[in-house]
DOZA-828160 format. One record per residue (C-alpha): residue number from 1; residue in one letter; z, y, x. Coordinates in nm, 2 decimals. Example, Ala and Ser with C-alpha at 12.3 -4.5 7.8 and 13.67 -1.06 7.14 Angstrom:
<1 "A" <0.78 -0.45 1.23>>
<2 "S" <0.71 -0.11 1.37>>
END
This chain:
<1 "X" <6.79 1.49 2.81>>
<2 "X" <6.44 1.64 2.76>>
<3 "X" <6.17 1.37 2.65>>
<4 "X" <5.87 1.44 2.86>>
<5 "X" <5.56 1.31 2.64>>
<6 "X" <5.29 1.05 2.76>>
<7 "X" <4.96 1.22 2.89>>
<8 "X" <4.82 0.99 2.63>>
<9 "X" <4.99 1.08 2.37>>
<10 "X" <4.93 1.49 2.42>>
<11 "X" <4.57 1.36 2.40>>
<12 "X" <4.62 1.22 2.07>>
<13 "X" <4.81 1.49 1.92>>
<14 "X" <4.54 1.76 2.01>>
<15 "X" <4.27 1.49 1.87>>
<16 "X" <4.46 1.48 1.56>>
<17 "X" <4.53 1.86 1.48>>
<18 "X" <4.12 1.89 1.58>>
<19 "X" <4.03 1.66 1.30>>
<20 "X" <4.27 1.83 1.05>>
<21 "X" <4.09 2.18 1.14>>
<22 "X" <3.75 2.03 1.09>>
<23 "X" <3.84 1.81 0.79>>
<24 "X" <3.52 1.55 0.83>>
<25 "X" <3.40 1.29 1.01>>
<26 "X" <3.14 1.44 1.22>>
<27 "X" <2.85 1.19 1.31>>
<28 "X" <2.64 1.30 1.60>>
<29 "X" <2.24 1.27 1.57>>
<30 "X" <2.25 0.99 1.83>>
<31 "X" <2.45 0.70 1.99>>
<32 "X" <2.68 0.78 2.20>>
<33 "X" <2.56 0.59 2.57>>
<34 "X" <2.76 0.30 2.74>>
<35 "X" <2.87 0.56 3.02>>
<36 "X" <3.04 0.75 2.79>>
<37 "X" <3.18 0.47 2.58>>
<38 "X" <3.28 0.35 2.95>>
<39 "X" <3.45 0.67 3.06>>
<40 "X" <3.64 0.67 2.71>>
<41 "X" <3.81 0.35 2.88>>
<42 "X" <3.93 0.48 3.15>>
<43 "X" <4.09 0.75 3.02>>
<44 "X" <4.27 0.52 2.75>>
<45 "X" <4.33 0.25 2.96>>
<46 "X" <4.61 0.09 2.74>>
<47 "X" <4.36 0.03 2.46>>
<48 "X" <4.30 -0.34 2.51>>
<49 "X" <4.13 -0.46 2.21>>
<50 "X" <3.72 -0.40 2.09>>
<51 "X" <3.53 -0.13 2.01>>
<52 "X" <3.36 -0.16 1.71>>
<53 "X" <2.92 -0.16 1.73>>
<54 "X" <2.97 0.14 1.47>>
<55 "X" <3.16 0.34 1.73>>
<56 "X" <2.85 0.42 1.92>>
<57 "X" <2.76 0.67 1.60>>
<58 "X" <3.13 0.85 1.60>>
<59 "X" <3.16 1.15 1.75>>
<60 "X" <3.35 1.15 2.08>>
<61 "X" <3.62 1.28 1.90>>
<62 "X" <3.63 1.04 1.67>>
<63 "X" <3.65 0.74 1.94>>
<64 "X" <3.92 0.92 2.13>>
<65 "X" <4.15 0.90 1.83>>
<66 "X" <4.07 0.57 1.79>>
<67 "X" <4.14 0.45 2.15>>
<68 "X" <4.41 0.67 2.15>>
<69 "X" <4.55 0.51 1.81>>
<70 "X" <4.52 0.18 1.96>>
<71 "X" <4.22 0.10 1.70>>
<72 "X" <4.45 0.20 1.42>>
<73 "X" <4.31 0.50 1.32>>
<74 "X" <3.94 0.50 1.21>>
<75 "X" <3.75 0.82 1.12>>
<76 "X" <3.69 0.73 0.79>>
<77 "X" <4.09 0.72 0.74>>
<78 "X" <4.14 1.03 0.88>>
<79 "X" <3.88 1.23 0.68>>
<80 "X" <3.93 1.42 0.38>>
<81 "X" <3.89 1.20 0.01>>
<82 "X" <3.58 1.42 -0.04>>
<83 "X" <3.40 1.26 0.26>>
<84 "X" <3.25 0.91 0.12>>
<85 "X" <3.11 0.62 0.29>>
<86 "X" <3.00 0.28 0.14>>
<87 "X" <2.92 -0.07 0.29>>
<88 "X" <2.54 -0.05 0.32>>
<89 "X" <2.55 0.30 0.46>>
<90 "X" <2.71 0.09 0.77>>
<91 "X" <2.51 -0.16 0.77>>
<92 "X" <2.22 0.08 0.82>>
<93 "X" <2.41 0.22 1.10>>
<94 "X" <2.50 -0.09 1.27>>
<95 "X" <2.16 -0.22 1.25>>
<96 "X" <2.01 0.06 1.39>>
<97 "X" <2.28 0.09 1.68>>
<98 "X" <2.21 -0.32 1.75>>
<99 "X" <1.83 -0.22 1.78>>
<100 "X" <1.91 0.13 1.99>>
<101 "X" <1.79 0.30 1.77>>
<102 "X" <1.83 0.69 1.87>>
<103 "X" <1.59 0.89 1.69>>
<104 "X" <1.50 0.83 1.34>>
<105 "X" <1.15 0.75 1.27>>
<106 "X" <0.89 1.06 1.34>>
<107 "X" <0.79 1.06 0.91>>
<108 "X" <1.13 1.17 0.85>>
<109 "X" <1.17 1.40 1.11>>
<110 "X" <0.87 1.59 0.97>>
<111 "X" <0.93 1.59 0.65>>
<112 "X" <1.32 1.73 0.79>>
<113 "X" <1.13 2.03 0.95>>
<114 "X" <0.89 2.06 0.70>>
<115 "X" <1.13 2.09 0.40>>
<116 "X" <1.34 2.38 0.63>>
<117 "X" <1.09 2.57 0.75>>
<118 "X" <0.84 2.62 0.41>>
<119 "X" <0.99 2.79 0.15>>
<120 "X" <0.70 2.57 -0.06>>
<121 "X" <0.67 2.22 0.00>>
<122 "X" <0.35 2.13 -0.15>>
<123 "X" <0.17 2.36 0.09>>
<124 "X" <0.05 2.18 0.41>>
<125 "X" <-0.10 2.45 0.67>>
<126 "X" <-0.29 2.12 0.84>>
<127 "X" <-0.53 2.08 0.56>>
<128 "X" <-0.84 2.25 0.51>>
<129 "X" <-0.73 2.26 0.15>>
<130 "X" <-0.45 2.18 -0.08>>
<131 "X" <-0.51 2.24 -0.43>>
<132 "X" <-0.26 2.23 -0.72>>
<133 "X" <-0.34 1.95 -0.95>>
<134 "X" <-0.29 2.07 -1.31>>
<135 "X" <-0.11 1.90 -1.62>>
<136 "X" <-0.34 1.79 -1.89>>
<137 "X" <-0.28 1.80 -2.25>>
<138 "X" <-0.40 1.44 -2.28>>
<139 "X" <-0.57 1.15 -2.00>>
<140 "X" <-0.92 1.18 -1.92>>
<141 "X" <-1.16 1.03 -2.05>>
<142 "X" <-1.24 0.82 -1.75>>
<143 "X" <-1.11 0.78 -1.42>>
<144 "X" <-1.25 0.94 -1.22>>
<145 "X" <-1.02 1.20 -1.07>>
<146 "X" <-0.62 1.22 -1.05>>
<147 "X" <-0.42 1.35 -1.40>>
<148 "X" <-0.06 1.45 -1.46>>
<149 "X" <0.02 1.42 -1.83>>
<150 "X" <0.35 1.45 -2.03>>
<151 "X" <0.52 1.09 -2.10>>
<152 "X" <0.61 1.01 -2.52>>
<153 "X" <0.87 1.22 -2.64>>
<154 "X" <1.10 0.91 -2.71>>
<155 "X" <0.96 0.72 -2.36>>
<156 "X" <1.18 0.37 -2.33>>
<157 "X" <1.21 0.43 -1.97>>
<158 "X" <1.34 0.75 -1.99>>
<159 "X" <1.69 0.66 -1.98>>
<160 "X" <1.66 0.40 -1.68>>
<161 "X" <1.77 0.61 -1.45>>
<162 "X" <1.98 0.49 -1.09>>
<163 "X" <2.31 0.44 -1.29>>
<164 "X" <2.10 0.28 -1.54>>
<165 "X" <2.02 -0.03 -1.30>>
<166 "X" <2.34 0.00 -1.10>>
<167 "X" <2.55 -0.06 -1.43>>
<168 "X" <2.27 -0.35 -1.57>>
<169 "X" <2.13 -0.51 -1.29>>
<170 "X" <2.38 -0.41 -1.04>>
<171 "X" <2.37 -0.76 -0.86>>
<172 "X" <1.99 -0.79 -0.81>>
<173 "X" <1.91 -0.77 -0.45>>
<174 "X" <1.64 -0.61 -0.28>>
<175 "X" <1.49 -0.54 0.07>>
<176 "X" <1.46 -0.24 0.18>>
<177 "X" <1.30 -0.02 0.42>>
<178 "X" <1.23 0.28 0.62>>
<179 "X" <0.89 0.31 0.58>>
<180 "X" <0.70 0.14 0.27>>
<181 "X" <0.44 0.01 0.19>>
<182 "X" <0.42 -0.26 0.49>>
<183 "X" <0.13 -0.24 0.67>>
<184 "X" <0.06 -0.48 0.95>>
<185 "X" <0.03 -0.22 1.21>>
<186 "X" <0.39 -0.23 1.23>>
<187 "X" <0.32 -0.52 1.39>>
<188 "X" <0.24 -0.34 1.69>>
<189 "X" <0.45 -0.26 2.03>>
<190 "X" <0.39 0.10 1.98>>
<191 "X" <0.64 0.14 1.63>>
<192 "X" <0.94 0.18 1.70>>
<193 "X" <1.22 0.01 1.55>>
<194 "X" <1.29 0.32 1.33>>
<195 "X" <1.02 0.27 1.15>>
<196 "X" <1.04 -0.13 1.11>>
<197 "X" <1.45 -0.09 0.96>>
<198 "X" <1.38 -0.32 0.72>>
<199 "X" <1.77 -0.46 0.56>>
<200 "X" <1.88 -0.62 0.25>>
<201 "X" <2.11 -0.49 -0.02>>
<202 "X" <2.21 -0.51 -0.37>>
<203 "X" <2.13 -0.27 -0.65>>
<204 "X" <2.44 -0.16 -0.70>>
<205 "X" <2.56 -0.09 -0.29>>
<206 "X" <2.23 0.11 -0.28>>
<207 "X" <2.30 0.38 -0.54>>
<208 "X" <2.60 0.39 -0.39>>
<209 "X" <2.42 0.49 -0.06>>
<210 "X" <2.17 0.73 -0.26>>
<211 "X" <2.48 0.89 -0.40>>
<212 "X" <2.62 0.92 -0.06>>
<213 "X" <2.33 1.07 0.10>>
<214 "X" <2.30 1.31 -0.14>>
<215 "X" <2.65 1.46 -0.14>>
<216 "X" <2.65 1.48 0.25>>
<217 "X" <2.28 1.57 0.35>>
<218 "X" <2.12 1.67 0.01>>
<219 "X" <1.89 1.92 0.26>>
<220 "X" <1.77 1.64 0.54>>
<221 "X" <1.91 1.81 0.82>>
<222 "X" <1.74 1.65 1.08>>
<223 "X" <2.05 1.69 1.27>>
<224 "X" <2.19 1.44 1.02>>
<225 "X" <1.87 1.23 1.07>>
<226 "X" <2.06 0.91 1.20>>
<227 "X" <2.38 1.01 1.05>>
<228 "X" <2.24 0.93 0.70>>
<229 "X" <1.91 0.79 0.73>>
<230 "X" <1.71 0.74 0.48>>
<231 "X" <1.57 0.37 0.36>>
<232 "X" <1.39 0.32 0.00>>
<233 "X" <1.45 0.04 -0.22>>
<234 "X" <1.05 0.04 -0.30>>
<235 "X" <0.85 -0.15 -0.54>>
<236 "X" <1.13 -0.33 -0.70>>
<237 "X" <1.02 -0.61 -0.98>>
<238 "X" <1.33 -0.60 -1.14>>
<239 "X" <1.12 -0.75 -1.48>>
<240 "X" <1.01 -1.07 -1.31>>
<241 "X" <1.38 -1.14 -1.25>>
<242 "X" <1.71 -1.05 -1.49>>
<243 "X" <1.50 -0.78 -1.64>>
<244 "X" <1.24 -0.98 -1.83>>
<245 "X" <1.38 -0.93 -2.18>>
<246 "X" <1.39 -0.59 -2.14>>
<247 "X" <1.01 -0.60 -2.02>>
<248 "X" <0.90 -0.84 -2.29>>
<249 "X" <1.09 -0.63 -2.61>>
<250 "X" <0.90 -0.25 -2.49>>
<251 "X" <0.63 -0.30 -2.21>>
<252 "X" <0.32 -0.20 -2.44>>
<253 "X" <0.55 0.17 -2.46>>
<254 "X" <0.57 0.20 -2.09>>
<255 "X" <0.20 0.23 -2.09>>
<256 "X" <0.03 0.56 -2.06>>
<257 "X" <-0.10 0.67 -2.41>>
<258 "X" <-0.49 0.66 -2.41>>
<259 "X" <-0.55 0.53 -2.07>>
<260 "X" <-0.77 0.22 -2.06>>
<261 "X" <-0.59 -0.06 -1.91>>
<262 "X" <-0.73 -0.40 -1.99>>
<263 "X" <-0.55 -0.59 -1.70>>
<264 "X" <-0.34 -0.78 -2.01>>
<265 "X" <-0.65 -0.96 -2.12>>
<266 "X" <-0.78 -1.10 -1.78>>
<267 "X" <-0.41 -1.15 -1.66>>
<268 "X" <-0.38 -1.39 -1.98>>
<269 "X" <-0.74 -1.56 -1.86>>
<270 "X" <-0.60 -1.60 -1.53>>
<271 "X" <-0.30 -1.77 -1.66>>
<272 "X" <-0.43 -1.99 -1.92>>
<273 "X" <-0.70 -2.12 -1.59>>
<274 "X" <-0.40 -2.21 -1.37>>
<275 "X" <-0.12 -2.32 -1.64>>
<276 "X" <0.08 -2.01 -1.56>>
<277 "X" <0.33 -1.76 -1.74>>
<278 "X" <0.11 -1.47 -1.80>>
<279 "X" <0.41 -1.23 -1.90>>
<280 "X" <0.58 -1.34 -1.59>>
<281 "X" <0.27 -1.27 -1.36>>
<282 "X" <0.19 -0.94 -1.53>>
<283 "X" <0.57 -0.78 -1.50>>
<284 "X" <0.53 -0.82 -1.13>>
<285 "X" <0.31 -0.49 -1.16>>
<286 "X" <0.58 -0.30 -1.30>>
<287 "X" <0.79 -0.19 -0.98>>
<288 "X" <1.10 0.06 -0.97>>
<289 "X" <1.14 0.27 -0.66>>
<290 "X" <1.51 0.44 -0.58>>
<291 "X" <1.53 0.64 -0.34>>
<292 "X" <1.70 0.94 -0.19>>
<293 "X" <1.58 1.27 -0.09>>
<294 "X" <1.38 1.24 0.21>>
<295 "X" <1.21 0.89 0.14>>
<296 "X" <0.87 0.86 0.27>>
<297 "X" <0.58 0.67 0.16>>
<298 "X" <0.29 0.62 0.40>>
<299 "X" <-0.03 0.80 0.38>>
<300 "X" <-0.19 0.47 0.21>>
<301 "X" <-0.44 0.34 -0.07>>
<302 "X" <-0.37 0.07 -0.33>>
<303 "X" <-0.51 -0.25 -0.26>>
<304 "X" <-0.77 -0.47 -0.45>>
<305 "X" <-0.89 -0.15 -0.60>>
<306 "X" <-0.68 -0.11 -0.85>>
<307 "X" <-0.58 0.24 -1.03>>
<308 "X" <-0.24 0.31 -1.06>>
<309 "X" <0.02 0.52 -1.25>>
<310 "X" <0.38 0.66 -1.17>>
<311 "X" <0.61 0.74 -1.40>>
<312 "X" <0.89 0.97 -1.29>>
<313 "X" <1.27 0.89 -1.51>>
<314 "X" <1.48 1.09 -1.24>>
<315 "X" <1.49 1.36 -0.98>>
<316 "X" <1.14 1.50 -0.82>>
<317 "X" <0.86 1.34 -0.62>>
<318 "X" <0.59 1.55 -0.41>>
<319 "X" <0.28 1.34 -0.41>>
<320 "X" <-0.09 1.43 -0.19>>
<321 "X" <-0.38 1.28 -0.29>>
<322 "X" <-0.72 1.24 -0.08>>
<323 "X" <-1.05 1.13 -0.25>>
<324 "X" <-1.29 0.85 -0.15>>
<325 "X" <-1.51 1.13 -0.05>>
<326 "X" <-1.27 1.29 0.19>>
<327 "X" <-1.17 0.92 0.30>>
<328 "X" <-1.52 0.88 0.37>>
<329 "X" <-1.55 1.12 0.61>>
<330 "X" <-1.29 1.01 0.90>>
<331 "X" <-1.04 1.28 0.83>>
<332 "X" <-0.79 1.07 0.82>>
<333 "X" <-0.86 0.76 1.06>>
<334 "X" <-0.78 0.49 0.84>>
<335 "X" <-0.68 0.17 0.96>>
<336 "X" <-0.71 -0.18 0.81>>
<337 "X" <-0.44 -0.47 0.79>>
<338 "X" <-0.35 -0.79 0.68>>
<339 "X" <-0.12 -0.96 0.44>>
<340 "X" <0.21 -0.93 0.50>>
<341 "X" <0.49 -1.11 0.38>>
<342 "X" <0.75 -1.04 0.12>>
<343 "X" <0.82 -0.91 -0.22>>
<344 "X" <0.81 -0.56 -0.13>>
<345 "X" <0.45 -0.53 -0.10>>
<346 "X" <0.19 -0.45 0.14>>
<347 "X" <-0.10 -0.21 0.16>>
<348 "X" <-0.46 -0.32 0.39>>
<349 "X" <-0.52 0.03 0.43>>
<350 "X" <-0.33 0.29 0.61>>
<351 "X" <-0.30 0.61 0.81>>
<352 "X" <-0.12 0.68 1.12>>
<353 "X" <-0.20 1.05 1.04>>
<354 "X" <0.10 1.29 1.02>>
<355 "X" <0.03 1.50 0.77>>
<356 "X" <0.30 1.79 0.78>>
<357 "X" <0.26 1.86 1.19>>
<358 "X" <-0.05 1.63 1.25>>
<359 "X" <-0.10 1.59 1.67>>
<360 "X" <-0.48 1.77 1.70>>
<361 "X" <-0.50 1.58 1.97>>
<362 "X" <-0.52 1.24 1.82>>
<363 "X" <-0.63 1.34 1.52>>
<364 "X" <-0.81 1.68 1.48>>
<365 "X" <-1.04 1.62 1.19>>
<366 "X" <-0.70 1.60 0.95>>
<367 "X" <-0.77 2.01 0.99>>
<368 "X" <-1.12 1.94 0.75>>
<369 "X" <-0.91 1.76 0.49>>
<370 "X" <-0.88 1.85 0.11>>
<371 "X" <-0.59 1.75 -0.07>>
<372 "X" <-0.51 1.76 -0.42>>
<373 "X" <-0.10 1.79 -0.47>>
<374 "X" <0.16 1.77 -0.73>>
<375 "X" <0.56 1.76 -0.75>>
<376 "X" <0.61 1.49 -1.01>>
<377 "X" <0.85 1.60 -1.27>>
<378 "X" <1.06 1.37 -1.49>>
<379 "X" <0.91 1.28 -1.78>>
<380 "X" <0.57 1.30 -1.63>>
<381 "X" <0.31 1.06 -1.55>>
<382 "X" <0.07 1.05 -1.29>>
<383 "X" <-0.26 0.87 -1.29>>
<384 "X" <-0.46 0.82 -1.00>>
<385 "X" <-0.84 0.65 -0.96>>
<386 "X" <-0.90 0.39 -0.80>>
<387 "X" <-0.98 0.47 -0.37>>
<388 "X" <-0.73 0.76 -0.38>>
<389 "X" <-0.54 0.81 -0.08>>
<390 "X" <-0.12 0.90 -0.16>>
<391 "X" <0.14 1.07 0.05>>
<392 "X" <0.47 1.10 -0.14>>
<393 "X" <0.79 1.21 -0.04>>
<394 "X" <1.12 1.24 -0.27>>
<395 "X" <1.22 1.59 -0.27>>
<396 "X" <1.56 1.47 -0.46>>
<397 "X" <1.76 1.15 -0.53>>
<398 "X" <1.44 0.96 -0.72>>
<399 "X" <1.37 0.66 -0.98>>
<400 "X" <1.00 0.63 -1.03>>
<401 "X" <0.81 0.36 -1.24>>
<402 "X" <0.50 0.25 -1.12>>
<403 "X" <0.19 0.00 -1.17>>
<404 "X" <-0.15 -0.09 -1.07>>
<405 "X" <-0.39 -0.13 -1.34>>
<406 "X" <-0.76 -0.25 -1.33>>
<407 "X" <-1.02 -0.12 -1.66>>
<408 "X" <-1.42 -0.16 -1.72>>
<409 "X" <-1.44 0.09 -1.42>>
<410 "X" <-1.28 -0.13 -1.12>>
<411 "X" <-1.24 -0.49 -1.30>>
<412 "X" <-1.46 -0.62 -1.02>>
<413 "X" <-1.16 -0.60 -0.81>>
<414 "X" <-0.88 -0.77 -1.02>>
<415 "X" <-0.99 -1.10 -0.87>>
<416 "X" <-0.84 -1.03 -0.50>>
<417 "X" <-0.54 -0.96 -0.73>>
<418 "X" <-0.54 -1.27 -0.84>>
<419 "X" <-0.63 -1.47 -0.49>>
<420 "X" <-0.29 -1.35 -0.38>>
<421 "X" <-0.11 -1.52 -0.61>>
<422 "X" <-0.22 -1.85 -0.40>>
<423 "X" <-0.09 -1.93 -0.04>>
<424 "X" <-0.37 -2.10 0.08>>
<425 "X" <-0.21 -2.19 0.45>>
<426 "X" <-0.01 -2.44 0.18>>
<427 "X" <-0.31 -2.58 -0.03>>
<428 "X" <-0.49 -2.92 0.10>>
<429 "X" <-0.79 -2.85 0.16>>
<430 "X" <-0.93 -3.03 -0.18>>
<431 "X" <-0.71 -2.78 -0.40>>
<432 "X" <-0.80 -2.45 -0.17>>
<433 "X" <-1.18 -2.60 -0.31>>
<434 "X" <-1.09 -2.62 -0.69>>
<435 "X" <-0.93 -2.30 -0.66>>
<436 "X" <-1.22 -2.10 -0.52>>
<437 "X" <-1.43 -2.27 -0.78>>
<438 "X" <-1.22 -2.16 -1.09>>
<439 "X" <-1.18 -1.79 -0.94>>
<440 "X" <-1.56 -1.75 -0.93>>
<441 "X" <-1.59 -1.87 -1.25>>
<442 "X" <-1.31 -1.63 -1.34>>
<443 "X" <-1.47 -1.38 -1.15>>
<444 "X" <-1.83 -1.45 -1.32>>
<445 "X" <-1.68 -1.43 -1.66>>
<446 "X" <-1.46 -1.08 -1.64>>
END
């Protein structure tokens, strides 16, 4: 006798023999909705069990082979080897699906368009001016303006690149997040939950995910935009923790030859006032960033007026820099915040400016702007004065090196440094007293 097959199981068939012909898992740009997740259902209706939260980023193709299965057949078992996935990759995905998420946040989909459709990425049509900013021979001889120089031929950092940390400090965990530094605008009802994915890993899962993410959407299709969105493991203080030795045995070499950084000597006042470790306090200043191509960092400036320097050990790093003077002048409506919590840091002055396809609506005097831009090579180092603005983006899988540094020039402000190493909503009132008292002699002295 002639077997007739099961509707279902035709179904099946010509959802397998698709997926061999495409040979990937193919992740739409958003969620699928519950009506389609509904109608799926119906048309398996001998599927019993649950669908998983990640189902809602499958493609409907993908689902209908796993209804169809009976749940035993998952995309990621039916793509090629070639196609890899990791475990914080989906817990990105999850988390975004739990928060309906379906659109990543509007800083990545710029950059997206902006890295397609200009051949040049440092050139930004919205600005009245973007100048080059050229590498010098040697650092300045005072702060005053922005300098790239070349980092020592035998650099100790140079070799801590992402496999680097995976393979030494693999186990350290970290939060990360979409957009960095926190700002307490995010605070508000109008940021989306894009923006505030904030999740926490481990060192070693999240080179996993950089690795990822670069194999499958090295370009930052925006099409893959939710696919493989991008988070930053940002201002990492891997030397206050496991790290320490390593800090203690080379950090005078991580220091930019010739620049003036005297933040050791009050640091060591500071901790000899308050009975503390001075080495611990001052490696909290040296921060790692990882990231993958496509990681933002808001349009900011660094807080307690502090210079700053960035070292880049791998891949490349577009940075745009704004003077005080440019600042001053409303082009791009600032905003001030608070503390926030966490490790990760915070900045008390941000932009809601976007600077790639600014609205001129909200914000037309961006278009009078002058920027000064560089694409941070590794082995470079990049110096910027204290009350520059910063824009960066990673233009490939990235490890940069950075940390804030106060000299004769802004050593009025190392003291606000030091206040926030005291949680005064903690302190009795008679201790907040004794505090303020030793920080304004402190203060007086430096």
């Amino acid at each position: 006798s002639r077997l007739v097959p099961d509707p279902h199981s035709c179904r099946l068939l010509a959802v397998l023999v698709f997926e061999q012909a495409l040979c990937v898992m193919s992740l739409l740009g958003a969620p699928l909705e519950e009506e389609e997740l509904a109608e799926l259902r119906q048309i398996f209706p001998h599927f019993q069990g649950d669908i998983p939260e990640e189902a809602r980023y499958w493609s409907r193709s993908d689902l209908e082979l796993f209804l169809g299965s009976g749940g035993q057949l998952r995309p990621r078992e039916t793509a090629k080897a070639n196609v890899p996935t990791c475990a914080f990759l989906t817990s990105i995905r999850l988390q975004l699906a739990d928060d309906n998420v379906s659109k990543a946040s509007a800083e990545y989909r710029s950059f997206c368009r902006h890295f397609k459709e200009r051949e040049e990425v440092h050139v930004l049509p919205s600005l009245a001016e973007c100048a080059l900013l050229l590498r010098s021979p040697k650092p300045a001889d005072s702060l005053r303006r922005p300098f790239v120089v070349g980092c020592p031929k035998n650099w100790c950092g140079a070799a801590w690149d992402m496999e680097f940390w995976k393979r030494e400090y693999g186990d350290e965990g970290w939060k990360c997040r979409a957009r960095s530094p926190q700002f307490e605008g995010d605070l508000d009802k109008h940021v989306g939950a894009a923006e505030r994915l904030a999740i926490d890993t481990s060192v070693s899962e999240y080179v996993d995910y950089v690795q990822v993410v670069q194999k499958m959407d090295p370009k930052c299709d925006v099409d893959n935009s939710l696919a493989y969105p991008r988070v930053a493991l940002a201002n990492w203080q891997p030397f206050a923790g496991k790290a320490r030795s390593l800090f203690e045995s080379c950090w005078r070499d991580l220091l930019p030859a010739g620049v003036k950084d005297l933040t050791v000597r009050w640091i060591k006042m500071f901790a000899a006032m308050f009975r503390l470790d001075w080495l611990d306090f001052f490696a909290r200043d040296f921060l790692v960033t990882l990231c993958p191509a496509g990681s933002v960092t808001r349009l900011h400036c660094e807080n307690h007026g502090a210079h700053v320097w960035f070292s880049q050990i791998e891949g490349r790093r577009l940075f745009v820099l704004f003077s005080p003077q440019t600042v001053a002048s409303g082009c791009l409506y600032e905003e001030d915040g608070g503390r926030c919590d966490g490790l990760e840091g915070w900045t008390a002055a941000a932009s809601p400016v976007d600077l790639l396809y600014p609205s001129e609506k909200r914000h037309p005097k961006l278009a009078d702007a002058k920027a000064q831009v560089v694409v941070l090579r590794p082995g470079e180092t990049l110096v910027i004065p204290s009350g520059w603005w910063r824009y960066s983006v990673s233009l490939e899988a990235s490890v940069t090196l950075s940390h804030p540094f106060w000299n004769s020039q802004n050593r009025k402000h190392i003291v606000e440094e030091f206040k926030e190493a005291f949680d005064e909503s903690r302190m009795p009132p008679e201790l907040q007293d004794m505090a303020a008292q030793q920080i304004k002699q402190l203060k007086g002295t430096i």
